[in-house]
C-alpha positions as CSV (number, residue, x, y, z in Angstrom):
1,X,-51.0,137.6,192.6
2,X,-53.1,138.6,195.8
3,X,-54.7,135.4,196.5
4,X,-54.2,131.3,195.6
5,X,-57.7,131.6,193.6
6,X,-56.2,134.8,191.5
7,X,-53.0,132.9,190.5
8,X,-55.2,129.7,189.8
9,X,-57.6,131.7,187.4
10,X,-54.8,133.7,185.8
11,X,-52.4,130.3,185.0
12,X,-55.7,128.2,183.8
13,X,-56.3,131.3,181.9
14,X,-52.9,131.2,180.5
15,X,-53.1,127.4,180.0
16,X,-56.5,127.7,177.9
17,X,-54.5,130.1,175.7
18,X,-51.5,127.5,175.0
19,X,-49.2,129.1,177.3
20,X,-46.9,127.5,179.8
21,X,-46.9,128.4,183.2
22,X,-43.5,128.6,185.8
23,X,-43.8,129.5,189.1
24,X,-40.7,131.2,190.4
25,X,-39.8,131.6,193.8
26,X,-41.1,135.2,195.2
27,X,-39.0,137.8,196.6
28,X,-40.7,140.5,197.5
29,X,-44.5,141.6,197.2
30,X,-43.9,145.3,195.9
31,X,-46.7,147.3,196.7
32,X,-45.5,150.7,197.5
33,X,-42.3,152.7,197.3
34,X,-40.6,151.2,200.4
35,X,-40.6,148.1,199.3
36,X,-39.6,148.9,195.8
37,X,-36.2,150.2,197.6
38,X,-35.9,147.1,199.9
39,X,-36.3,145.4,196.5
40,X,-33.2,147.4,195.1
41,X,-31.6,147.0,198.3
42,X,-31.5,143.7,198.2
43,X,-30.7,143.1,194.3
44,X,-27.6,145.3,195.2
45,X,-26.5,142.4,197.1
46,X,-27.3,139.7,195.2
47,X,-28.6,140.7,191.6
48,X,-28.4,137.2,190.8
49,X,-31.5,136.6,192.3
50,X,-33.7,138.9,189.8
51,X,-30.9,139.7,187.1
52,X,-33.5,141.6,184.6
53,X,-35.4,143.4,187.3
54,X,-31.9,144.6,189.0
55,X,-30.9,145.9,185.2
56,X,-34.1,147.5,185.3
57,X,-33.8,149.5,188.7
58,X,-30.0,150.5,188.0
59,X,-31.8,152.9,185.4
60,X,-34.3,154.4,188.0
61,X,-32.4,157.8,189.1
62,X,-34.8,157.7,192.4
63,X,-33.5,154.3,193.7
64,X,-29.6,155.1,193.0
């Protein structure tokens, strides 16, 4: 989300369009490859964490 004010005006956003709204607990800001891989590296260990996101990776030939 970058910021507190980004993640404010994107859930009020969401809100004023009947959405709900659930914060999760972050991992990882993914910005560039490296941390992509740490990303991998650590759903490897734990895929419980980000189930979806670790199927998701397991299908990227570059992080295998």
């Amino acid at each position: 989300m970058g910021t507190s004010q980004v993640m404010q005006m994107t859930v009020a956003l969401a809100q004023r369009q009947g959405l709900k709204v659930y914060a999760l607990e972050a991992l990882l800001d993914v910005d560039e490859w490296p941390d992509l891989v740490r990303l991998a590296q650590l759903l490897r260990a734990d895929s419980s964490l980000a189930p979806v996101t670790f199927a998701h990776l397991a299908t990227m030939k570059e992080l295998v």
